[in-house]
N, C-alpha and C positions, 0 to 999 in steps of 0.2 A: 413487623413485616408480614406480610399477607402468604399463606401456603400454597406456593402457586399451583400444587394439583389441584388442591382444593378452584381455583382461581379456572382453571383449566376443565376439569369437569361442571362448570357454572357456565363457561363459553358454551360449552358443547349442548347444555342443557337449552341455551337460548337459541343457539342454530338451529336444535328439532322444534324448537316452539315456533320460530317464524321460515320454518317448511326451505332452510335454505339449502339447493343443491349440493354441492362442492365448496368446502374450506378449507382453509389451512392458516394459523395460526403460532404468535410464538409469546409467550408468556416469562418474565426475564425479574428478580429481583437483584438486585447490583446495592454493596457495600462498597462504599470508595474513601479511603482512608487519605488525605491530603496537604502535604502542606508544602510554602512555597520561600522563596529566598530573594529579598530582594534588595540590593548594597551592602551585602555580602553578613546580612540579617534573617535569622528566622524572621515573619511578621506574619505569618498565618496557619493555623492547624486547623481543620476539620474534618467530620465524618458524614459522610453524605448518606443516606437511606433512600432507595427508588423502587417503585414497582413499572413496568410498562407491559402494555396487550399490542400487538402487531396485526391487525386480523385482515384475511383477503377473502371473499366470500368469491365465488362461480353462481350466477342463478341466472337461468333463461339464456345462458352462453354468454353474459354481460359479467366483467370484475369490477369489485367496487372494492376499496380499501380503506383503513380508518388506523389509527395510534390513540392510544389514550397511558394517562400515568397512573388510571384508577381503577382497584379493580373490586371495589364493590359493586353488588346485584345490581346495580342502578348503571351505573354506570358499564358495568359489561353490555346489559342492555338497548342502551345507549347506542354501544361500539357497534351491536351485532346489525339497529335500526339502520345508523348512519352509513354503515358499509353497503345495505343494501337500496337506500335510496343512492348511496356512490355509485353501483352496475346500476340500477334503472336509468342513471342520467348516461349511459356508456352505449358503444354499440355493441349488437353481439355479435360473437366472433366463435367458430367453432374450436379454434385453435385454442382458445383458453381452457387450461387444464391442471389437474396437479397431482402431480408422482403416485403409481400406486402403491398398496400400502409397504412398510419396510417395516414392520413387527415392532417391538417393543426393546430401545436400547438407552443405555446408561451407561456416562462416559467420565471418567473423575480426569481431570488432566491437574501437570504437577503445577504448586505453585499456588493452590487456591487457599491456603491460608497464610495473612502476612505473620513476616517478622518487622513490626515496628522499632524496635529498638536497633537492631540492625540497619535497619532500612536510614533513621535518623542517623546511625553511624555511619555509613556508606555516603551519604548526602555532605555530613561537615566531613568525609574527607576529600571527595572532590573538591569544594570550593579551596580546600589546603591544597590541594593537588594545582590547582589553577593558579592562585595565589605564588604557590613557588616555582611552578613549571613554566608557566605563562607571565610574569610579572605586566605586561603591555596588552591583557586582556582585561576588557571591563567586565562582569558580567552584567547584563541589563535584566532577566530574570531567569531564574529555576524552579521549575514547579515535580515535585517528586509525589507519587503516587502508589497506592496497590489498590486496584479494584477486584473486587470477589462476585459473581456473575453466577447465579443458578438461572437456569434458563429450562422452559419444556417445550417443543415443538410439538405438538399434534393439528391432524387434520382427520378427514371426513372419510380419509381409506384405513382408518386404524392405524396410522402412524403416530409409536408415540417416541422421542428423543431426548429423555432429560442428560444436560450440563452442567458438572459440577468444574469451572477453568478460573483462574485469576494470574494476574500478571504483574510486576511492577511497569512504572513509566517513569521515565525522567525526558523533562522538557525543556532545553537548554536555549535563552538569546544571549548574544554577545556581543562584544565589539573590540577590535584595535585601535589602543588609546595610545599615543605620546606627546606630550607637548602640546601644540596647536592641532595636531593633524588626532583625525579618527577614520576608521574606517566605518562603511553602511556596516548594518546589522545582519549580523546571520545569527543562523538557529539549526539546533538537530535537534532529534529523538530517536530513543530508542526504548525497547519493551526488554524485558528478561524475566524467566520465571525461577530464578533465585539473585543468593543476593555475594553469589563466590566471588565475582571479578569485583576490582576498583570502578566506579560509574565511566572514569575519564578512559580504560581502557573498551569500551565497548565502544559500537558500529565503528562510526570514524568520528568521534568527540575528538581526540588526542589530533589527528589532522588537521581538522578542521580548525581549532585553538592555536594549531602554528602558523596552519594560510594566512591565518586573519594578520598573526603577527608581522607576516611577510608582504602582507597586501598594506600596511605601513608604509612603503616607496614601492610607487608603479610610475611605470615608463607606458606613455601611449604609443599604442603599435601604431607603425608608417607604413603606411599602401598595404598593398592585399597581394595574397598569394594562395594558389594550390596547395591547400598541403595535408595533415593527420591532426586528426583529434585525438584526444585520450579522454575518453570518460570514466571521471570515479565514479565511484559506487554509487553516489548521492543525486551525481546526475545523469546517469542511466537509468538511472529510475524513474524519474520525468519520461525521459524517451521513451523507454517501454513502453508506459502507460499511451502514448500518444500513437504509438505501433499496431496497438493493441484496439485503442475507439476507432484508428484509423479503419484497421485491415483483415478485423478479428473478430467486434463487436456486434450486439446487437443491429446496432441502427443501418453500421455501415454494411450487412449484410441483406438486410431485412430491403434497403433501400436502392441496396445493388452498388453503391459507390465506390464498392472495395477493390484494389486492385488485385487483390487473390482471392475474390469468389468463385474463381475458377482454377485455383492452383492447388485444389487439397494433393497431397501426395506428390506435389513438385518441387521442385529446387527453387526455394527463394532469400535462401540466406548461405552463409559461407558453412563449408562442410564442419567446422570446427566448432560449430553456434548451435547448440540445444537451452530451449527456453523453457523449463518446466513448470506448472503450476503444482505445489506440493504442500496441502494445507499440512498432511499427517508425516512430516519431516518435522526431527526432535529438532531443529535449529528454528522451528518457528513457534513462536510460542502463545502468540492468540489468534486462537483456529475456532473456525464452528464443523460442525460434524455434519452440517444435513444443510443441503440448498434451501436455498429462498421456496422453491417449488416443492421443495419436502423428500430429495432423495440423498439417503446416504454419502456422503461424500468420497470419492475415488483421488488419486492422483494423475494427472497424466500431462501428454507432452505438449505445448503447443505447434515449440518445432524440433523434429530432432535430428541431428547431422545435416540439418540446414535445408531438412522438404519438411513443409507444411505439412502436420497432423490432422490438425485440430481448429476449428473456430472457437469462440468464448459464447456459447449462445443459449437463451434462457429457452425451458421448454416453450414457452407460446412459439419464439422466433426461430426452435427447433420444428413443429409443428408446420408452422407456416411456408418453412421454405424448403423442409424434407433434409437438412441438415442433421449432421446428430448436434445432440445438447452437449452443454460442456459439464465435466463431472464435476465441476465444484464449483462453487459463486465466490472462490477465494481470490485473491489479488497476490497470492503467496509464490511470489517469482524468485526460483530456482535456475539459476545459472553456473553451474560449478566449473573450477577455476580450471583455465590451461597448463603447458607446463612451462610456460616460460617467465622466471620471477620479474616481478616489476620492474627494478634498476635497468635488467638485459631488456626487458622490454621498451622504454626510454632509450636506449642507448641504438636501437634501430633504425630510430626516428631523424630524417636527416633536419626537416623542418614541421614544424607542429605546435600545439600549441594540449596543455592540461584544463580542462572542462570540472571546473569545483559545479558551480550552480549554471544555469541558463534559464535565462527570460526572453520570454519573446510570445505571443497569438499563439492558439492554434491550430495547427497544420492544416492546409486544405484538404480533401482527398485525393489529391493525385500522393499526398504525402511532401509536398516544399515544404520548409520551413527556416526562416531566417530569427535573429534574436540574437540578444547580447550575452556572451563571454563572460559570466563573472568570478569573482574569484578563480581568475586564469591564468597560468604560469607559461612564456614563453620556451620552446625547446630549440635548440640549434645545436648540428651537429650531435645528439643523443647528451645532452647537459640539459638542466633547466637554467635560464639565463638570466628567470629574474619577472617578477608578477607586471604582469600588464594592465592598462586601462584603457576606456573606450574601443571595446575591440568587440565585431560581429562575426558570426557565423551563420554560415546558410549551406542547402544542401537539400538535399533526397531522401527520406525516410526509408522508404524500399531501398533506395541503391547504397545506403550507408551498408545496411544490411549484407550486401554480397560483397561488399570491402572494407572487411575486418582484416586487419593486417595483422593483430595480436591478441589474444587473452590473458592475462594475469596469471600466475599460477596461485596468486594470495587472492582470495574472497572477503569479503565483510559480511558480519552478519549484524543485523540490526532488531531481530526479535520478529518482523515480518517477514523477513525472504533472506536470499543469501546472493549477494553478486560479487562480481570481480572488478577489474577495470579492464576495458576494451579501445584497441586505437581503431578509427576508423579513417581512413584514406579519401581521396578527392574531396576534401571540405573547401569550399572558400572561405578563407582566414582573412578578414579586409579592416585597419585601422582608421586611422585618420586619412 
């Protein structure tokens, strides 16, 4: 493995050789220890070794960017050429820029060395777990992981940030088997940086492995109705994200598309809905310290008590549009739980329906969006009555948002973020 300071003082020698303004750079060597489960078979172990250079050069107001997985003289060289024939082919732009400088930090996070023999343990007891929990589950593969990541960011304002972070991963597909009938495939993940819990109790493994078994007899819903959604964990998180490139992101700000480019500091979600981004929350557990643009990482709100904070926006598209930037390039959504528990939560519901996955395009920018219901459990009268098929959902992105009827008081946590389960009201629910 190559010493990425060493690796990193060689960048920086090559940037004053070819006269370049402004850079910023990240320097990463990754251990990834690996192996995978497939018919209920170990059939794979390895150890992966990588180096990679991420480098963004600024010269003449133009950015040009380059990857490479090599980092000998040559080839840094290389990177430092091609990055800057990358801005000479670019326009320039004054707005291009990058963080000033943040001194010298060093960050050890837990977890960065594996326990293999544990971790092997943890792995055959899930498939036992599965095996006697689930008897009507197949699994179709598992791939079990720990990656070890030393990483340096430096740039051209004397910012230096080394990473010492690792993590496990486990990568679950599956299916519901009986007889003739099977169900489609689903899959989770999740990250954790030890190895205390069973794998089947983490994010929502243990849910999920019963939906499937219940999604064994589905009844297709008949005609359409007004009514509530309940989004788990798994698929509010799809939402988010599409909330997020909608209303919050770069482009959609930058381009003006957004329906709350003009609502910082207003009410555009229900009083009870705070959306955080929180890379440096102990429940998340592979975080980077320092933005893409090279600043320290911060936490903060997106929305909180339901007014707009915050956009999601990189320095260039802070720059350009006199927006502030967002303090962290993390996707680490923080939602912490209400106080009403799930069951009482259910049982409010007169008509509605439970949201495991959703497929569908997406969303335009006014925020519509329609798509299929999957793994979706019927509710009537505050019972679930029993897994559905062929069944759509459509609705409002914005206006979901101001008609939250409930919060969870239980959270999931999945190793990137922490969410709850949310009902959201006026959905069109439409079967056959």
């Amino acid at each position: 493995m190559e010493d990425i300071k060493s690796a990193g003082g060689r960048v920086n020698d090559a940037l004053k050789k070819h006269g370049v303004d402004k850079a910023g750079f990240l320097v990463t060597e990754t251990e990834t220890h690996e192996f995978n489960v497939e018919g209920g078979e170990f059939s794979l172990f390895r150890t992966l070794f990588d180096n990679g250079l991420n480098l963004t050069v600024y010269h003449q107001n133009k950015k040009g960017s380059v990857t490479t997985n090599k980092l000998d003289d040559a080839s840094i060289n290389a990177a430092v050429e091609g990055a800057l024939v990358s801005a000479e082919a670019g326009i320039a732009d004054e707005a291009y820029d990058i963080a000033p400088g943040q001194g010298k930090q060093c960050f050890h996070d837990k977890g960065y060395e594996p326990d293999m023999e544990r971790l092997f343990e943890r792995t055959r007891e899930l498939m036992e777990d599965i095996e006697k929990r689930h008897p009507k589950i197949i699994v179709d593969q598992l791939t079990v992981s720990h990656k070890k990541i030393h990483s340096l960011y430096l740039n051209t304002n004397g910012t230096e940030c080394e990473v010492y972070k690792g993590n496990y991963s486990i990568s679950l597909s599956f299916a519901g088997h009986e007889g003739e009938v099977t169900t489609s495939l689903c899959g989770t993940g999740v990250m954790t940086d030890n190895l205390d819990t069973p794998f089947v109790e983490l994010g929502t493994m243990e849910e999920l492995l019963r939906d499937a078994e219940a999604q064994l007899v589905t009844t297709p819903l008949e005609g359409k109705f007004e009514g509530v959604i309940v989004l788990t964990p798994d698929s509010l998180g799809s939402f988010l994200y599409n909330i997020i490139v909608n209303f919050a992101g770069d482009s959609a700000i930058l381009e003006k598309t957004s329906l709350w480019i003009h609502k910082l500091n207003e009410k555009v979600a229900d009083d009870r809905l705070t959306i955080s981004i929180k890379p440096s929350d102990p429940r998340v557990v592979d975080r980077d310290h320092i933005t893409a643009d090279g600043f320290l990482e911060e936490d903060y709100d997106l929305i909180k008590d339901g007014v707009l904070k915050s956009f999601m926006l990189s320095l260039y598209v802070a720059n350009k549009t006199g927006f502030e930037r967002e303090k962290n390039s993390s996707l680490s959504v923080v939602i912490e739980g209400g106080t009403t528990p799930y069951e009482e939560l259910l049982k409010g519901i007169k008509k509605g329906l439970i949201v495991g996955r959703f497929s569908g395009g997406r969303p335009g920018s006014s925020g519509d969006f329609s798509g299929v219901a999957k793994n979706s459990f019927l509710i009537e009268d505050g019972k679930i009555t029993g897994a559905v098929s062929e069944t759509m959902i459509s609705g409002n992105l914005a206006e979901m948002l101001m008609n939250v009827v409930d919060i969870s008081k239980e959270t999931v946590v999945d190793g990137g973020g922490v969410l709850p389960y949310i009902a959201f009201d006026k959905i069109l629910i439409s079967g056959k």
